[in-house]
C-alpha positions in Angstrom: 0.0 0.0 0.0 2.7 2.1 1.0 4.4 1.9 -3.1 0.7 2.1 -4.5 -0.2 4.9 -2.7 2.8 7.0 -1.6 1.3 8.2 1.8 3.7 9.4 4.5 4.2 6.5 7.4 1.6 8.4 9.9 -1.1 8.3 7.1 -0.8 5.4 6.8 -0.7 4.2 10.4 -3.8 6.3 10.9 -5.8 4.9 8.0 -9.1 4.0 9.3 -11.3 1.7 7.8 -13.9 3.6 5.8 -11.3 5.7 4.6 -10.0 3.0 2.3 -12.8 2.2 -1.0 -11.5 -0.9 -2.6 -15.1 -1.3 -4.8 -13.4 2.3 -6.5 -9.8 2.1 -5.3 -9.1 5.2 -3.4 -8.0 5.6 0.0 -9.3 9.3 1.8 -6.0 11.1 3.8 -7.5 12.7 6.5 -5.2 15.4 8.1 -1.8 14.5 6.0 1.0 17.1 6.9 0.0 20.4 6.6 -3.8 19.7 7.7 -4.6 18.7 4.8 -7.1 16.1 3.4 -6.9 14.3 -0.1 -7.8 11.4 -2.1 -5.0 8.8 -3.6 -5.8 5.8 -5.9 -5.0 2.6 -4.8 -3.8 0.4 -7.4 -5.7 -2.9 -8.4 -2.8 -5.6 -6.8 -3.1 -3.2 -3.1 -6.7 -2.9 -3.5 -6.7 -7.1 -3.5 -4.0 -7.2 -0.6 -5.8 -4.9 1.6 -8.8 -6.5 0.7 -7.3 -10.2 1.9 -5.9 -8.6 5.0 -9.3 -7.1 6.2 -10.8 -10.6 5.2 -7.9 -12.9 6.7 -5.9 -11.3 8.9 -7.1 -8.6 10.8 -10.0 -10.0 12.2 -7.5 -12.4 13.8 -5.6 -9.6 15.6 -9.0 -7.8 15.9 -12.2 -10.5 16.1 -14.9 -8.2 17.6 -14.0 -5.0 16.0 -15.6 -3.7 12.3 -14.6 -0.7 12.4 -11.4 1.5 13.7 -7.7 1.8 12.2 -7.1 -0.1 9.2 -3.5 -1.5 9.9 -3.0 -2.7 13.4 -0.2 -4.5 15.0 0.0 -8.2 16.1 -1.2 -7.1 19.3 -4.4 -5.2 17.8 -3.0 -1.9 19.0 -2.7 1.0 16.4 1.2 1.4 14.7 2.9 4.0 16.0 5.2 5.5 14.1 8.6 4.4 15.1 6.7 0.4 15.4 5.7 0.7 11.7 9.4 2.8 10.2 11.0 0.0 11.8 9.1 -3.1 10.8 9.2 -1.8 7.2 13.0 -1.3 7.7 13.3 -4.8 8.7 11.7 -6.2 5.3 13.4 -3.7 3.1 16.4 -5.4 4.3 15.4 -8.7 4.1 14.2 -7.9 0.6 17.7 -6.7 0.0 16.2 -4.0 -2.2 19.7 -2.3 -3.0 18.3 0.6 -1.2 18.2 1.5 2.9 15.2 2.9 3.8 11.9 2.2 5.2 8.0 4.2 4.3 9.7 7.0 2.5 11.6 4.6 0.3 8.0 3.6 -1.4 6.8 7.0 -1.5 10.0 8.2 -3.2 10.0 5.1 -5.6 6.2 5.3 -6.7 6.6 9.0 -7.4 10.0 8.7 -9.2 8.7 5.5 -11.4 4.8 7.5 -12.1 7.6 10.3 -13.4 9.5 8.3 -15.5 6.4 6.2 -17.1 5.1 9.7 -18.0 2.8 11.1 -15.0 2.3 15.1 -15.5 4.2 16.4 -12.3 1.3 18.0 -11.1 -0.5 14.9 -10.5 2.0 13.5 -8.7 2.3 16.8 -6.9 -1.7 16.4 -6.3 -1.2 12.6 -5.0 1.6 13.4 -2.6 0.1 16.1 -1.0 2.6 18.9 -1.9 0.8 22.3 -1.2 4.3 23.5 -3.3 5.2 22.0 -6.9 8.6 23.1 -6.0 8.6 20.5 -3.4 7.5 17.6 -5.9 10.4 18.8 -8.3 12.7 17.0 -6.1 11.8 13.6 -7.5 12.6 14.9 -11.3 16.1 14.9 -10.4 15.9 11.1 -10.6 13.7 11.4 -13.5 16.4 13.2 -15.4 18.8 11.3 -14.4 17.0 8.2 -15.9 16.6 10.3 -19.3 20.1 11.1 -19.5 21.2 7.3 -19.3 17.7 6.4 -21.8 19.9 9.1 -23.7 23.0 7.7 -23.8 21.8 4.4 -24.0 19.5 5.0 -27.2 20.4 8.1 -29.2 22.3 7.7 -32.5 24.0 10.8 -32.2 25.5 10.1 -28.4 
């Protein structure tokens, strides 16, 4: 969810159940940084995961309860936000991604690949929450450094 969507680590520890759609795909941030709310797409294979985890797993951790946070921890309790930087630390490593990091990893990766498969910048602006586009020009730095090497890599003139 956290590469589909590109929310910050607290919005995504403070998901709550009907913010996330998965009939239309779209989670609701309430209160992202800034105060600000938004909606984000959630892609069709986290629409299905989240789907199986509210159907499987959670009401394990959670049998009486319908409602409330989305994600919650083995104990049922809510992620706070060291618990959930550092789980997600611990798989990034045991994915042995090439890359250290934990939440903001995805985030940067799902806005840098939506840039380089051709997303306007505004949209991506729009689905991080950036109140400044100047702040979601960061991530084209990437961008053109993956259009210099397609460059190299393809032009007849190089």
């Amino acid at each position: 969810m956290l590469y589909s969507t590109a929310l910050r680590r607290m919005e995504l520890a403070r998901l709550q159940i009907f913010d996330v759609d998965l009939v239309c795909g779209l989670v609701r941030v309430r209160g992202g940084k800034g105060g600000r709310d938004r909606i984000v797409p959630l892609g069709s294979r986290a629409t299905k995961w989240v789907d199986a985890y509210l159907r499987e797993v959670r009401p394990l951790l959670l049998p009486a309860h319908r409602e409330g946070t989305l994600f919650v921890t083995d104990y049922g309790e809510p992620f706070g936000k060291n618990r959930l930087g550092d789980m997600v630390r611990r798989y990034v490593g045991r994915a042995r991604f090439g890359a250290p990091g934990a939440c903001h990893l995805f985030r940067h990766a799902c806005a840098t690949h939506m840039l380089e498969n051709g997303a306007d910048i505004r949209f991506i602006q729009s689905m991080l929450g950036h109140a400044d586009l100047s702040t979601t020009q960061i991530y084209t730095r990437v961008s053109i450094a993956k259009l210099k090497e397609v460059h190299r890599a393809t032009h007849p003139g190089f």
